[in-house]
N, C-alpha and C positions, 0 to 999 in steps of 0.2 A: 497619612494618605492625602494627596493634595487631590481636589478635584480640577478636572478638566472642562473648563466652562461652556456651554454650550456653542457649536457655531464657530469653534476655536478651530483655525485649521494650523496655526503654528508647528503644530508634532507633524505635523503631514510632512512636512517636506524633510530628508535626511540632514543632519549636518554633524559635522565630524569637529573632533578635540584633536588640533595640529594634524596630526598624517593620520592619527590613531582612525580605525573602523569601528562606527557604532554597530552595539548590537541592542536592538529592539528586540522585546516580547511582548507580545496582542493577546489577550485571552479574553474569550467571549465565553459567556453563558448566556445571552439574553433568552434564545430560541432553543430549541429541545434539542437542538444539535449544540454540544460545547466543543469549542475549537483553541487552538491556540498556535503562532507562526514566530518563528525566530526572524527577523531582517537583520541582515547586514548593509547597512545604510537603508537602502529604499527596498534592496533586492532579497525575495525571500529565498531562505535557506533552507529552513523545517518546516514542516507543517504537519498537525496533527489532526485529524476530525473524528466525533465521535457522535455519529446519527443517534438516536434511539430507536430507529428503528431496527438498528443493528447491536446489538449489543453485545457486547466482547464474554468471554470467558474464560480466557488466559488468567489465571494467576490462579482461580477460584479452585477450594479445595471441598471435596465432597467424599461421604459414604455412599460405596457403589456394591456390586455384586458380579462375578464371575456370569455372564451367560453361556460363553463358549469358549473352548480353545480348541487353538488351528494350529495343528502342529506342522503343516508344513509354511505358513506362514512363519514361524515361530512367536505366534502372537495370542492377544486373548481379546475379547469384547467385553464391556462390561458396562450394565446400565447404572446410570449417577445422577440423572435429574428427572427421570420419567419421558425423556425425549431419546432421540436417538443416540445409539449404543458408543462406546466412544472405542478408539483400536490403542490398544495395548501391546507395546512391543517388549516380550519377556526378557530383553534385553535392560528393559527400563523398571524391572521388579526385584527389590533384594533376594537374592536365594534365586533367582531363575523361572521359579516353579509356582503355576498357581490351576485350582482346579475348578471346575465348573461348579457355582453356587457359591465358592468362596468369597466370605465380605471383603474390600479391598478401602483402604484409603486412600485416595490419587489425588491427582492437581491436573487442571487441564494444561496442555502445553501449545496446541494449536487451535483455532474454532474449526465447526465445521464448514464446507465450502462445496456447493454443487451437491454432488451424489455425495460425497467424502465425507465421512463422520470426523468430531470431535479427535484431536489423538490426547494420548496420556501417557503421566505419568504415576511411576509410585514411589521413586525416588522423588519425595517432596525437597523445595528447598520454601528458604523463609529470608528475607529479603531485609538489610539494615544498611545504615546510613554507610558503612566502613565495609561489609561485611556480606557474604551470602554465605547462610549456613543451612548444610546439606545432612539431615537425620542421619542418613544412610549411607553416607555418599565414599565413606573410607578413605579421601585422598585430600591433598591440598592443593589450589592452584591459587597463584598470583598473578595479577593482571599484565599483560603484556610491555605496560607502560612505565611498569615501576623498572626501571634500568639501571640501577647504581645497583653495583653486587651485594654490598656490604649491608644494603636495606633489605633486599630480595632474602639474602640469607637471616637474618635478624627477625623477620614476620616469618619466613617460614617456621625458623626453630621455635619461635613462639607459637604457630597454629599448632606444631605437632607433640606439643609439649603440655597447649592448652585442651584439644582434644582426646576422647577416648578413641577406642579399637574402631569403630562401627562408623564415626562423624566425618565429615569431609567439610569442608569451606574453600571459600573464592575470596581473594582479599583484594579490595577494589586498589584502584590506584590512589583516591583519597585517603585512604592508609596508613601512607609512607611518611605523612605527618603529621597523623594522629595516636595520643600520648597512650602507652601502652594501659594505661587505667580503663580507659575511653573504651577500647576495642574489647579488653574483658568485660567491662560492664553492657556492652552491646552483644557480645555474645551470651553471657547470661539470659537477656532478654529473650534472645532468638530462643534459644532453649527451653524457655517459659513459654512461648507463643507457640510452638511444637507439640509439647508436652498439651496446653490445652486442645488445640485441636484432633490428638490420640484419647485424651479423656472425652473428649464430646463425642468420638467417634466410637469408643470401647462402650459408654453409656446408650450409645441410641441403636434403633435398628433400620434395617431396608436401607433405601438411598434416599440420602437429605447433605444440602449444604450445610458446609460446616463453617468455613469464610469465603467473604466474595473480597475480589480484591479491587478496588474503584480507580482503575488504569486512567483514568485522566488525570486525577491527583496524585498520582505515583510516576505514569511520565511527565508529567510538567513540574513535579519536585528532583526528579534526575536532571531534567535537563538546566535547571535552576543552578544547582550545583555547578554542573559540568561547565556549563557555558557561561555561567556567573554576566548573565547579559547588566548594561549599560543607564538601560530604561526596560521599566515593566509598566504597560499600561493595562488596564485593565476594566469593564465595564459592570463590574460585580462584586460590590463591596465586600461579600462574604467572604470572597475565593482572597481578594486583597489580605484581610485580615490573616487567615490560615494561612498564605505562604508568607507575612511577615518576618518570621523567626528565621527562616532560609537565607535571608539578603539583606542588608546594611543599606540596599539601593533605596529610594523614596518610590512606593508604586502610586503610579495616578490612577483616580478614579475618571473615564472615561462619562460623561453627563448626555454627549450630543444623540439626535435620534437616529441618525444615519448611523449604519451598521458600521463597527468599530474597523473591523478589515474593510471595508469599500473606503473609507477616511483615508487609511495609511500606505493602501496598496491599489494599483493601477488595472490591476485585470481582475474578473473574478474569478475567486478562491478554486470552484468546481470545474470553471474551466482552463483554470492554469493546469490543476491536475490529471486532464484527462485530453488536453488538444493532440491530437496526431503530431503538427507541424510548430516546431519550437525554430522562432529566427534569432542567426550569431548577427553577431556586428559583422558589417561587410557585405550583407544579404546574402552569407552563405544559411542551410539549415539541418535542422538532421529531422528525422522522421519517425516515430515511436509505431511500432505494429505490435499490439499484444494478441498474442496467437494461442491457441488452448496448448499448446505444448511448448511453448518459450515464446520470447519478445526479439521481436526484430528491428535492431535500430541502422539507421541509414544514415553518412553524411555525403550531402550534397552542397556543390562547389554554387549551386545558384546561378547568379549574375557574372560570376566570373568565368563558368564556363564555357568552352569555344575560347576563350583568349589561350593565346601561349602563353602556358604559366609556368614557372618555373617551380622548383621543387622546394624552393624554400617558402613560396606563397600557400604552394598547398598544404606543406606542415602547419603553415602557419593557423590556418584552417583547420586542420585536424587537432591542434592542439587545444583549441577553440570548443573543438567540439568534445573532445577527452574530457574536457573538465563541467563542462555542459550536462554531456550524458550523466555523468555519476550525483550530480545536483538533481537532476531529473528523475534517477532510480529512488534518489531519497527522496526527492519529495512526493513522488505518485509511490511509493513504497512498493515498487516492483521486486519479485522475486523468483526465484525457479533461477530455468536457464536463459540466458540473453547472448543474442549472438551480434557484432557494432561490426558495422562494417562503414572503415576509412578507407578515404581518397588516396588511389595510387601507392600504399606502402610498400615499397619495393624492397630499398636498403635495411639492414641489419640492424643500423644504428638506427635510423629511424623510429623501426618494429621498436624496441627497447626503449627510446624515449616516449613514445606514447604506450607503453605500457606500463614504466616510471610512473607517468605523470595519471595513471589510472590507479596506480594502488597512493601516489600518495593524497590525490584525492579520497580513495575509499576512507582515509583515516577518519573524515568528517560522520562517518557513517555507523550509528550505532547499530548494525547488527554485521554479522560476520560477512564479506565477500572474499569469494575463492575465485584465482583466478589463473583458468586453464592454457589461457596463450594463444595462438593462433594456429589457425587450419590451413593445409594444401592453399586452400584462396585466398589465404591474409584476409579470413573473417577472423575479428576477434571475440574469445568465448569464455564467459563468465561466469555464476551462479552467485546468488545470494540468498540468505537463510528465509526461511518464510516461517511467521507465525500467527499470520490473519491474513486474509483476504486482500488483495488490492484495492485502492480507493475506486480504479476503474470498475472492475468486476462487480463492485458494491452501488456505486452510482448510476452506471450504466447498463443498458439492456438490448440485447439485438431488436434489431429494427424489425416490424412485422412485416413490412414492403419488401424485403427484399434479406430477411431471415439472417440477419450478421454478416451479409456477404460483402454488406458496399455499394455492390449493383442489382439493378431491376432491369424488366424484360424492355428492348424497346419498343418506341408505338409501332414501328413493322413490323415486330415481331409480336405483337399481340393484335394486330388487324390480321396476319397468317391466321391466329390463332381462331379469331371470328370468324374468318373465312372458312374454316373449316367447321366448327359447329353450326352454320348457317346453311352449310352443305348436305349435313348430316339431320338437319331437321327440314329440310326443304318441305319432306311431304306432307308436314303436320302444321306447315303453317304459309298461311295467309297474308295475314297478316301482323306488324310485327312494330314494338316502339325499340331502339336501340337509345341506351342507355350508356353515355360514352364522356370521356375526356376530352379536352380541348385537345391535346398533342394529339389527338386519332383523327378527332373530324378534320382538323387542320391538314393533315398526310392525305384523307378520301378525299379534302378539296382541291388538291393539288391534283389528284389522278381519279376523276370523274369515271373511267373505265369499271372501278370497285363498284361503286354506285351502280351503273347499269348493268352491273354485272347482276345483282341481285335481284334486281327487277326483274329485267328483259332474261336472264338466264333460269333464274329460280321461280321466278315469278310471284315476286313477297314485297305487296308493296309496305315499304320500308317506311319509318319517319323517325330521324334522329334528336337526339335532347342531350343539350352537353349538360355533364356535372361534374363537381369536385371531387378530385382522390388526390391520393399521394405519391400516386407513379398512375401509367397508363393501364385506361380498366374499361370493362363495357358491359354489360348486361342487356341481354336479350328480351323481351316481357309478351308475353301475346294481348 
């Protein structure tokens, strides 16, 4: 482990091996939130955060209990931590069938979010370097990625050869060159780590965890793998040490006080992930709206439009921004449905190339994106899997001013509003302190008529006192 000596800004800046692209990995533990960001060169790619004040629940497996089933749902609820109930779709239960008060072993598969519980499953799986092995799962699948026939066919005859009647497994794409010893002896394991979790669960009663699975050290050893980044720097001896045996790379130990991602990255981290307005080169932009029922993404031409553009400047732009968006779905880890809508696509060919260039970007993306093509208006529409909460949803919170909408009442339209409550108490009062914002008193200076309208009409003599709010306000006081 080399340290990185204090005050050192050398790593800060990108530099590249001939044409080759660095890839950078940051991991922070210092503060209760642990974080970690892929760059490629300077520019981040992934990013992960893991608040504590939020804490995940995905992977964890627990003894729960049948409370209800809903058969037209075709579902069941079932308590498993003493918190709220989690939704069970009997589609996700060996055999179909489960009855109310029945003990259940499940894995969570989603957290909860808003009103929405927990969901689950009880098709457990168990998670290996090579391998995902499925108790129940009855099938084999191979990773999309492994493409040579003669390997495809070869791991399969081996899964279904190495399997009984009841098991199922996922065989990763690192796999395809790892020694057929390897992969038994990893499946063994799975097996043994199953096997304990039925025994702690056949031994105990009610609902209790049985494992908690520690999602930060389990994504940021996937992505280690996958990504096999360049430089790992790090600010936490400990985390250095434990992912040592992953990488051949040297990880630096990070010394300086300054926050390890403010050092190596130019904007801040919360609000790369949650800005409405993201700028291309060229000062065109696209627009992120997350909306309770899908996300709305916009590109706009900027400063180029009003010129006569031709149609290959505008692709050019859009193509800009194809590749923008799906960088931006991964990194605010947007999910549901999204609907992008590009500049003027008219032509056929076009449509097809910026829809090309949308799935072959998704490839960077580790969770599923489905992608449905375009509507009547050449909106484009997409979905991708969800199994937590957006970073947005989770950092941020409607505005109390103005209740998520964006906008607040204006001062004219909150001096109407005086205007009428002042009307409406004429008889009860006298005398009166008005309690106001500068945007108000500034609008009754401009039109003195307000003023004596109150006086000489209502007959209250008046006396105003500006104060601080956060949109236009007033308060009446006798």
């Amino acid at each position: 482990m080399t340290p990185r000596s204090p005050g050192s800004t050398s790593g800060c800046r990108p530099h590249h091996t001939g044409d080759k692209m660095l890839k950078r990995l940051l991991i922070s533990t210092r503060t209760t939130e642990k974080k970690w960001a892929l760059l490629y060169d300077h520019k981040p790619e992934k990013i992960a955060l893991y608040p504590a004040f939020r804490q995940t629940k995905i992977g964890n497996v627990y003894s729960g209990y049948v409370t209800s089933v809903k058969a037209s749902l075709n579902a069941a609820f079932v308590s498993f931590d003493h918190g709220v109930n989690g939704y069970l779709s009997l589609k996700d239960v060996p055999g179909g069938k489960v009855h109310q008060g029945q003990r259940l072993l499940v894995q969570v598969k989603k957290d909860e979010e808003g009103t929405k519980g927990p969901v689950l499953t009880a098709n457990l799986e168990c998670q290996g370097k090579w391998l995902v092995y499925f108790p129940y799962g009855e099938t084999v699948h191979l990773s999309k990625k492994i493409t040579d026939r003669t390997v495809r066919q070869n791991l399969t005859d081996w899964a279904k050869t190495s399997l009984t009647s009841t098991e199922g497994l996922l065989v990763r794409t690192e796999a395809q060159v790892a020694p057929v010893q390897e992969l038994m002896d990893e499946l063994t394991s799975l097996r043994s780590t199953v096997t304990g979790w039925e025994q702690s669960f056949s031994s105990g009663k009610g609902e209790f965890l049985i494992k908690e699975e520690t999602l930060y050290l389990k994504e940021l050893k996937e992505l280690i793998k996958k990504e096999n980044p360049d430089e790992i720097v790090s600010d936490d001896s400990e985390v250095a040490v434990r992912l040592k045996n992953l990488t051949d790379k040297e990880i630096e130990l990070y010394l300086d006080d300054v926050d390890l991602f403010s050092a190596f990255m130019k904007d801040d981290v919360h609000e790369l992930m949650t800005r409405q307005h993201v700028w291309l080169d060229g000062g065109s932009s696209i627009v992120i709206d997350s909306l309770e029922a899908l996300t709305v993404i916009d590109v706009n031409s900027g400063k180029n439009a009003g010129q006569k553009e031709q149609q290959r400047a505008i692709m050019s732009i859009n193509r800009k921004a194809a590749a923008e968006v799906m960088r931006q779905i991964r990194l605010r880890d947007l999910h549901g449905i999204m609907i992008i809508d590009f500049i003027n696509l008219k032509s056929e060919r076009d449509k097809q190339e910026i829809e090309q260039l949308l799935k072959k970007e998704s490839e960077k993306d580790d969770k599923h994106v489905h992608f449905a093509g375009y509507t009547e208006l050449n909106l484009y529409q997409l979905t991708r899997k969800k199994t937590r909460p957006s970073y947005e949803s989770v950092y941020l919170v409607p505005c109390k001013a103005c209740g998520g909408s964006g906008k607040v009442r204006s001062a004219e339209a909150v001096l109407l509003e005086m205007e009428q409550e002042l009307l409406e108490k004429r008889r009860t009062l006298d005398k009166a302190v008005i309690y106001l914002t500068a945007d108000l008193h500034e609008c009754m200076q401009k039109d003195p008529s307000f003023i004596n309208w109150i006086r000489d009409q209502l007959n209250i003599d008046v006396t105003f006192k500006e104060i601080s709010h956060s949109h236009p306000y007033y308060e009446i006081m006798q």
